[in-house]
N, C-alpha and C positions, 0 to 999 in steps of 0.2 A: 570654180574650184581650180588653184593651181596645183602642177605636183612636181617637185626638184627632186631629183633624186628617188631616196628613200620618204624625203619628206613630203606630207601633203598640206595646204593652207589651205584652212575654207573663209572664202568670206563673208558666209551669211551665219547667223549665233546659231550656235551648238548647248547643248545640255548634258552634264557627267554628271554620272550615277558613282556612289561606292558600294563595290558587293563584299559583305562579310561571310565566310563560311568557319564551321567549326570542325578543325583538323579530325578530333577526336570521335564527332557523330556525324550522319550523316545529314545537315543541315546549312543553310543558306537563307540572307536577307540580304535587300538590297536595299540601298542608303538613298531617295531620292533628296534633293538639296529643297530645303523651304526658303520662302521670305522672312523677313525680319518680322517681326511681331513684339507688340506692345502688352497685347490683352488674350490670352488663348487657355484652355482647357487640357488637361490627360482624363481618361476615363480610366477606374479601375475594375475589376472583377475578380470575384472569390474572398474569402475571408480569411483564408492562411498565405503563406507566401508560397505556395506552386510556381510565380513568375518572381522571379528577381531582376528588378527592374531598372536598365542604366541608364542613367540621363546626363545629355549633355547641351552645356549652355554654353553659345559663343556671342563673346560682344565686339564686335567690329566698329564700334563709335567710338567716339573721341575722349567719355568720359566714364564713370563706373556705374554698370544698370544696378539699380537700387528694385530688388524683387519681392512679391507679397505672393506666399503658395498661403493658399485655404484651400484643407480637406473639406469635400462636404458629403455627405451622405445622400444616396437616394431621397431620402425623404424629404432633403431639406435641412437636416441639423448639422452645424458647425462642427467638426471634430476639433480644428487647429488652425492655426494660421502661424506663421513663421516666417522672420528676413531674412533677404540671402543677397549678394553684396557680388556681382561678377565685372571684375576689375578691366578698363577699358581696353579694349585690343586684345582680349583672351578667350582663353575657351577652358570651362571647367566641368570635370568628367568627374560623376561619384553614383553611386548607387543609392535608388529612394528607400532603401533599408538603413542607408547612416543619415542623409539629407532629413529622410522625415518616414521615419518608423513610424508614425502612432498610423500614416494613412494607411488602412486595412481594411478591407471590405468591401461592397458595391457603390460605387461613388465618384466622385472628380475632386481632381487636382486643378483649381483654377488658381491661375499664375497672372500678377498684372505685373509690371515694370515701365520704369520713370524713360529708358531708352529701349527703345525696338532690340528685339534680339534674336539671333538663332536655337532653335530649341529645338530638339530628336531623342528620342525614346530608342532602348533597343531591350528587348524583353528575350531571357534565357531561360531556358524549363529548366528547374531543379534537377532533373537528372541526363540535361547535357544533351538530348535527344533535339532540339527546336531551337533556332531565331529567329523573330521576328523584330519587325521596323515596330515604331509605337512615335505615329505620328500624331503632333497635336491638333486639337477642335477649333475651329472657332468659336471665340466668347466674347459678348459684349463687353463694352469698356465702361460700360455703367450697369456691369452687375456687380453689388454687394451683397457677399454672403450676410446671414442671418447673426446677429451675434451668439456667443457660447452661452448657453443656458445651464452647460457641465463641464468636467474637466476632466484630464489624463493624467498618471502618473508612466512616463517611458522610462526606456533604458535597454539596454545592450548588455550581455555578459560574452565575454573572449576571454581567449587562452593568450596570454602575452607572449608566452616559450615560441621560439623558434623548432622546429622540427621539420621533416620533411614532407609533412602537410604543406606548409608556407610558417604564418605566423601572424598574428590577431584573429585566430578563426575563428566565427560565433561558436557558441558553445549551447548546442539544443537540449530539450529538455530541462536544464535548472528550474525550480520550484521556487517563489518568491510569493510571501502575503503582505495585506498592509490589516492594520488595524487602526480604527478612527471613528468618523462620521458610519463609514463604510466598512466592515470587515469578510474580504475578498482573498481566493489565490486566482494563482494564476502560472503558464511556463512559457520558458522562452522557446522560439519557433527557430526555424528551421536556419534562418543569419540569425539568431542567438539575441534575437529580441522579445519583449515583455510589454503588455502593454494592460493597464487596468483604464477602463474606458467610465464613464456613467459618474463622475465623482464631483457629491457636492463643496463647498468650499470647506476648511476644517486642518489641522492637523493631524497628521498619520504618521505610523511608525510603517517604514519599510523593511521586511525583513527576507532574507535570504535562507532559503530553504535546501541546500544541498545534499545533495547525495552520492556520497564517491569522493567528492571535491571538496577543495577548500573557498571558501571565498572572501575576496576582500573589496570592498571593507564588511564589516559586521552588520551592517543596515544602517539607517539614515532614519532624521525625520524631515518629514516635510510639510510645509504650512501653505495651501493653494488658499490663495484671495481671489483673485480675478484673471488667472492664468494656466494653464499648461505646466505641468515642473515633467522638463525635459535634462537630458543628458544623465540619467541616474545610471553611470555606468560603475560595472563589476567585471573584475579580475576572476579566473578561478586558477588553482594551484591543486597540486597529485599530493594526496596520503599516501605515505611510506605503508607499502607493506610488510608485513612478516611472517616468516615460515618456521613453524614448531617442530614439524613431523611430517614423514612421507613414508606409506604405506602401500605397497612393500617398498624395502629402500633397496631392494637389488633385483636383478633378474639374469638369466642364463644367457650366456652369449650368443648370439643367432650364428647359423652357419649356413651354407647349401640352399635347399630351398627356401627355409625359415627366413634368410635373412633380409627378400624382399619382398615379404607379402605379412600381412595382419601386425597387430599392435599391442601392447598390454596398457592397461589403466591403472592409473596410479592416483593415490589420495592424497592431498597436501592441506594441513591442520596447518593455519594460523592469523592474521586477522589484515582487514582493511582491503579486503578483495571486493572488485567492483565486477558485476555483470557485465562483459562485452556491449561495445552496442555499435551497428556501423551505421554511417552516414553517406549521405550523395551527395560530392562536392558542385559547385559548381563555379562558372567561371568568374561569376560577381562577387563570388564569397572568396576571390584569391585561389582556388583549388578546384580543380575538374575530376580529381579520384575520391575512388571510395576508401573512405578513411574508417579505422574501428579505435576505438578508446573503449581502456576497461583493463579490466587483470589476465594475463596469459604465462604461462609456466615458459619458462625458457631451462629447458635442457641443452646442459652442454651452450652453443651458443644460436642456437635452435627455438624459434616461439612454435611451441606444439599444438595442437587445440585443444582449447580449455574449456570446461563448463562450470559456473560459478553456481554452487549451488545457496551458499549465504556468505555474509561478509565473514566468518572466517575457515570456510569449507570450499571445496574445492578439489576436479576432478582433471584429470589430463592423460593423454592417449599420445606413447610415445613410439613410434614406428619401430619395427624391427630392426628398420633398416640403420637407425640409427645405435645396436646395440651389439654391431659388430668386432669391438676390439675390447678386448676385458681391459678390467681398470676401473678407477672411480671417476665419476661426472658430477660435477657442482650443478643443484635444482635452484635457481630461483624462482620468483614471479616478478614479474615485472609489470605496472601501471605503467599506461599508455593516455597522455592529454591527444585533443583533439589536433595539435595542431602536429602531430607526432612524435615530440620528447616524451620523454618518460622518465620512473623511478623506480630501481629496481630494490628487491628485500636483501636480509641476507643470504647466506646461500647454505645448505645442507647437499652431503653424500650419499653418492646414488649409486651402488657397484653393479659392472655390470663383469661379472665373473661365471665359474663353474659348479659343477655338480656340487649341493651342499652335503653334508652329514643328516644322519637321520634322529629326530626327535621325537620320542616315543609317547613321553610323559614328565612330568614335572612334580617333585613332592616336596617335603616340608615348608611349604608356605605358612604362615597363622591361616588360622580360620575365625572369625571373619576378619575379611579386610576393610576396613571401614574406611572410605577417602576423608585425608587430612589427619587422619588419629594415630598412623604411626609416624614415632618420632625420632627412632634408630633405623639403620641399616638392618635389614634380615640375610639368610641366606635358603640357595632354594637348591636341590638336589634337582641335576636334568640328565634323563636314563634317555639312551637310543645306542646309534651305533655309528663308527668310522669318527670318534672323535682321536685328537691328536694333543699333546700338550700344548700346539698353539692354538688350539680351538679355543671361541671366546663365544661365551655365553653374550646374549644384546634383549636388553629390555627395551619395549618401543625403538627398537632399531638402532641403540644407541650401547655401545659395547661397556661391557660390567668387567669387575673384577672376576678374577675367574681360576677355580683350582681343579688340577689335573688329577681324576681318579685312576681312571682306564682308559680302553676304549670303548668302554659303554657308560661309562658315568664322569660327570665331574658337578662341581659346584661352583654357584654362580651366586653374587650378589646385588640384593633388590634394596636400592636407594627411598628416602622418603620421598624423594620429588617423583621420583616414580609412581607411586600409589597418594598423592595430594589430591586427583580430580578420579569420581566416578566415571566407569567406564571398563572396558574389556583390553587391561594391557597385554600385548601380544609380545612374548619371552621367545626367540629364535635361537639358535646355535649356528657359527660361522667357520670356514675354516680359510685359514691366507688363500686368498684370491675366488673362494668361493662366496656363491649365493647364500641368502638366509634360508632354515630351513624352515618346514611347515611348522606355523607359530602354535603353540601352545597359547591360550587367550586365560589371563588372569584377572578372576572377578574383581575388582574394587569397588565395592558398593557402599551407594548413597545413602548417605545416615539417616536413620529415621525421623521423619519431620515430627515435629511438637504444634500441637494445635491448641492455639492457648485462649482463642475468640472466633466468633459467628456471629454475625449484623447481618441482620437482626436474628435475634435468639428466639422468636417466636412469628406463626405467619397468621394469616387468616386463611381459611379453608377455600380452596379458589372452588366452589359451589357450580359454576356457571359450567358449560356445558362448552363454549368455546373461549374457557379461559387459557389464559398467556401464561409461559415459562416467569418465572420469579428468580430474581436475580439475588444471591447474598456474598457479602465478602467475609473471608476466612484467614485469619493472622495468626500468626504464629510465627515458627521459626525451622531453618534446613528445607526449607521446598528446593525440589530442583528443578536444572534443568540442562537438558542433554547440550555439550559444546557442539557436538557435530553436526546436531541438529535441531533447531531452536524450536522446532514445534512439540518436541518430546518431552512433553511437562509435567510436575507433578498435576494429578488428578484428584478432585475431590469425589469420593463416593458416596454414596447417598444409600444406607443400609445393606452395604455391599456391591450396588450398582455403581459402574462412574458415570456423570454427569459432565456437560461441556466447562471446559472450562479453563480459563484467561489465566496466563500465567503474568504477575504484574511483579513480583519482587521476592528475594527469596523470605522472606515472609509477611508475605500477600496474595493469594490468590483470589477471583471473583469465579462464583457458577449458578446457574440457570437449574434452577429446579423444576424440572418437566411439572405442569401442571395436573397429572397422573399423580404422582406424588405426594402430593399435598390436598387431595380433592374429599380426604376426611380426617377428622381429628385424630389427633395422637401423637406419639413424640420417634421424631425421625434420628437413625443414627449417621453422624456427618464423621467420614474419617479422609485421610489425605493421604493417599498413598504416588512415591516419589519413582521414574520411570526405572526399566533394568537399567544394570541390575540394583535390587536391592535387598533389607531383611526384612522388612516388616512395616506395616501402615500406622499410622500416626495413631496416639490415643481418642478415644470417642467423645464425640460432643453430640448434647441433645440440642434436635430443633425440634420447639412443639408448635405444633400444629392445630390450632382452637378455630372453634365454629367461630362465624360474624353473627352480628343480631340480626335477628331479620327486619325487614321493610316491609309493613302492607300501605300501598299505594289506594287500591280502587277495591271495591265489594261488586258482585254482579250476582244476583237472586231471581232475576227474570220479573221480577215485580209481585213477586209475594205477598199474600195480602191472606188475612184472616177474617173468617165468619162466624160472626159474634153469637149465631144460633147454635154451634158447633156444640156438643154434650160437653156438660165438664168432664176431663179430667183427657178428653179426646187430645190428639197430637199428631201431626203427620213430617215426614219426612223430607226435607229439603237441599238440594243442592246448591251450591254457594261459588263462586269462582272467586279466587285470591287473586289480587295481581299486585308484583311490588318486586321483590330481590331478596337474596342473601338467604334463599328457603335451603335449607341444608336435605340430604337425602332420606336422611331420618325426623324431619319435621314434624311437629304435632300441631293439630288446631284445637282451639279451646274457644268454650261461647258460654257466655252470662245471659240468662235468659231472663226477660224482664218479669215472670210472672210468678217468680217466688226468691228466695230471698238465699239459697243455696249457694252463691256466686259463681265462678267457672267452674268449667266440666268438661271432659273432652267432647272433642265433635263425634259423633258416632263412626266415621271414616275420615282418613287424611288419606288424599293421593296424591303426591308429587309430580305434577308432570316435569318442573325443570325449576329452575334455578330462582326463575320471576315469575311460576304461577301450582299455585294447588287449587284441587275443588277436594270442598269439605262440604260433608253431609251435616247437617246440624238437627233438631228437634224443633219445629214451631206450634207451639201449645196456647199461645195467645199474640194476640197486638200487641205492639210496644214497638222498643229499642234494642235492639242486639246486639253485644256485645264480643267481637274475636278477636282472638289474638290468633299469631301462631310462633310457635316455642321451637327455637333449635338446642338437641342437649348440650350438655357440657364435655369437655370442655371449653370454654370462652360459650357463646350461646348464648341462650337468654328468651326473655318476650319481647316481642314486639310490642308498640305501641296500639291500643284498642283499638279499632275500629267499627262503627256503627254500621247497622243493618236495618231499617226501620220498617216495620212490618204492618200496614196500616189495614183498620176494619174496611169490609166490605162493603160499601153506600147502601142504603136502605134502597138507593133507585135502581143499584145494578143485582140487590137481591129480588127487586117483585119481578112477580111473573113475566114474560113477554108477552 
């Protein structure tokens, strides 16, 4: 070793490492240098992508390595095999989530190539915490994967938009089926890939399943013969939102203490509102923060926290602190894409002012208000106190025309669009720079629904003992269903009872008739009544309800047998076991007795034990053929098909003596 200066020469070979660490976690891997290689292996693990995994290939030869990766599975089965093309004298850096999404799960990445080459793995945990080295295996140069016995359909979905994410960010969760040979879903992971595995050859329709999103294009088809159909990529793009209504639209001006502590909640009605949802970036995906896409209110110029409660309902908590200077605030919502652009709605008046006027009551309204039926302007008398002639009456938050009585009365006018949708419109009084005061909530109630059909109009008596709910659909016309909250539906009742039940259109409903219900003949009352507020439940439809015929399957008599010595006119008593189905609670057995000519008769006892067995007592008076049935009443009911009972004399060898 020499050493000049600052400088030192060594002259026997040395070996350089590179160490990578990540600024942002606390982590570290170090880069040892490999040999060139022709023929090598990656091993994989796990079946989601927890590891986003970078590879990099360098070709230091003279001409272009021509590469062959085959996934292959633990087991043995080919997933894919794919070209890749690293151009002489280069080095090409990309992540095995764009190079070759479909490989996924326990398995190897075997790699061959026509020129030796440099190859390193570097593996990042999805949430930023780990790097590790992912150096390759040795593999033989005469191993050939297995060929494909099945096929993949892939693809990717990203955000094109630039934002302060980055920009091309996968987009997790999207929902995507095919229909074909195969009909599958499936979602994209966590880099914003999809992958349908197991697929015989055939065409299939691709389709894109969105929620929230737009996306482009609309689906594809694709026709697999003897390959892979790779690159099925998708764009996604943000639904405009809109805002109707914000409840309350005003609040009191915080001061003093108030002004940095607690928050009020506010309601915003209007539609294409997405659930939040956040994500852990990481460094292979372009982005190392945690990022949220989805709908958030933005007060003033402020994203407050939101909670979606359906796509067009919607909850937000705006701090005190921001309620400090009276005045009005513009409420938006804004959608958020993943990759941080967004699109925001329009915007509604939020004041945030002083002590309101007092509102007492409210009178001459019509009675009833039925949504959508009125078709003029009304007006409505509003009694309280500290009004002024600039006080303005505000229906749903939105100011009316308005006339100065006193200062305990004036009148206000209620528009049609006002009372168009069911529901509890809230009528407030305002006064310049002041808050709304406490609303007055005006009924507008849901027209009474018209029930004009029942499928099926009649059931069969569910008899059995652990039978199932019975499903019918009910058509008609005006069912409702609450905006604010889409579970609030009209209800079908079942003789006054409600019953579950599916809201599918507004005139269409399905409901499950408890098996209680229907467990004896007769005719059930079906009515529809539509959620608050309303006036009254729909007109009555009959379901009837009729027995089944019964089943007898098997006879069991213990071996009954008759003694020909027996007195005439003698006759003893016997038990019978039915076995079969459809034996209603009120069941009768009947028996044709072969030894005169009176035909059936009842059994002298019927005892139901259930659904598929009675023991009937019958009369045996001689040998023969016996005849039972058993009869469920009406109505529907009926006989069952006979059954034999064969009642044989007793052997002269098992009458003599012992």
């Amino acid at each position: 070793m020499l050493t000049t200066g600052a400088t030192t020469v060594l002259k026997a070979p040395l070996t350089a490492v590179v160490a990578i660490g990540n600024i942002s976690e606390p982590s570290f891997a170090v880069m040892i240098p490999t040999a060139a290689q022709s023929s090598f292996a990656f091993q994989l693990r796990g079946t989601g992508r927890e590891f986003f995994s970078g590879l990099s290939f360098q070709n230091a030869g003279g001409s272009d390595a021509h590469l062959t990766l085959s996934f292959v599975l633990d087991p043995g089965t080919t997933v894919s095999t794919i070209p890749l093309v690293v151009p002489r004298s280069q080095q090409q850096i990309m992540r095995l989530a764009d190079v070759f999404p479909e490989a996924e799960g326990n398995g190897f990445i075997f790699v061959k190539s026509d020129t030796p080459i440099t190859v390193v793995g570097l593996d990042g945990r999805s949430d930023n915490s780990a790097l590790a080295l992912r150096l390759p295996l040795p593999a033989s140069s005469t191993f050939t994967p297995a060929p494909q016995d099945s096929y993949v359909i892939v693809g990717t979905v990203r955000d094109p938009n630039t934002g302060v994410n980055g920009q091309n960010i996968g987009v997790p969760n999207v929902a995507f089926g095919i229909s074909g040979p195969v009909e599958a879903t499936t979602a994209t992971d966590e880099a914003g890939t999809f992958v349908f595995h197991d697929l015989p050859p055939g065409r299939y329709q691709l389709t894109p399943l969105p929620v929230s999103y737009t996306v482009s294009p609309g689906g594809s088809t694709i026709v697999i013969t003897n390959e892979n159909s790779r690159n099925n990529d998708f764009t996604v793009g943000l639904t405009t939102p809109g805002i109707s209504s914000i409840n309350p639209a005003s609040a009191l001006a915080s001061s003093g203490a108030n002004a940095s502590s607690g928050s009020i909640q506010i309601t915003v009605q209007g539609n294409n509102f997405t659930p939040p949802a956040t994500f852990t970036g990481n460094i292979f995906t372009g982005n190392i923060n945690r990022f949220t896409a989805g709908s958030v209110v933005l007060f003033a110029a402020s994203q407050v926290p939101t909670t979606v409660t359906n796509s067009t309902l919607l909850t937000a908590s705006i701090d005190r602190s921001l309620l400090v200077t009276t005045g009005t605030v513009q409420v938006r919502v804004r959608n958020l894409g993943p990759s941080g652009d967004f699109i925001e709605s329009n915007s509604l008046t939020f004041l945030v002012g002083t002590e309101p006027p007092t509102l007492t009551s409210v009178t001459g309204q019509p009675s009833p208000i039925i949504a959508g039926s009125v078709s003029a302007p009304f007006t409505v008398t509003v009694n309280g106190s500290g009004f002024t002639p600039a006080t303005q009456v505000r229906v749903n938050f939105q100011g009316r025309s308005t006339t100065y009585v006193n200062q305990n009365q004036i009148i206000g006018t209620v528009l049609p669009a006002d009372v168009a949708s069911p529901g509890f419109v809230p009528i407030t009084v305002e006064n310049p720079n002041s808050v709304d005061s406490t609303p007055f909530q005006l009924p507008v109630l849901f027209p009474i629904p018209a029930l004009t059909q029942i499928s099926p109009s009649s059931l069969t008596a569910q008899v059995a003992l652990n039978a199932q709910p019975v499903q019918i659909t009910v058509s008609g016309s005006n069912f409702g269903q609450n905006a604010t909250n889409l579970l609030d539906t009209a209800t079908v009742l079942v003789n006054g009872t409600p019953v579950v039940t599916q809201y599918v259109s507004p005139s269409q409903l399905t409901a499950l008739i408890p098996a209680n219900f229907i467990a004896t003949p007769g005719v059930l009352q079906i009515t529809v009544a539509n959620p608050q507020p309303n006036l009254a439940a729909s007109n009555v439809a009959a379901l009837f309800i009729v027995n089944p015929v019964p089943i007898i399957s098997s006879l069991e008599a213990g071996n009954v047998s008759w003694n020909p010595n027996t007195p005439p006119n003698s006759t003893f008593s016997q038990a019978v076991i039915i076995t079969g189905a459809n034996f209603s609670p009120n069941a009768v057995t009947w028996v044709n007795l072969p030894c005169d000519n009176l035909g059936f008769r009842k059994a002298l006892s019927t005892v139901r034990n259930s659904s598929g067995q009675i023991v009937a007592t019958i009369p045996i008076r001689c040998a023969g053929t016996y005849s039972i049935e058993v009869e469920n009443p009406q109505p529907g009911g009926g006989l069952s098909a006979p059954a034999p009972l064969v009642v044989p004399n007793i052997t002269s060898a098992a009458m003599a003596p012992q």
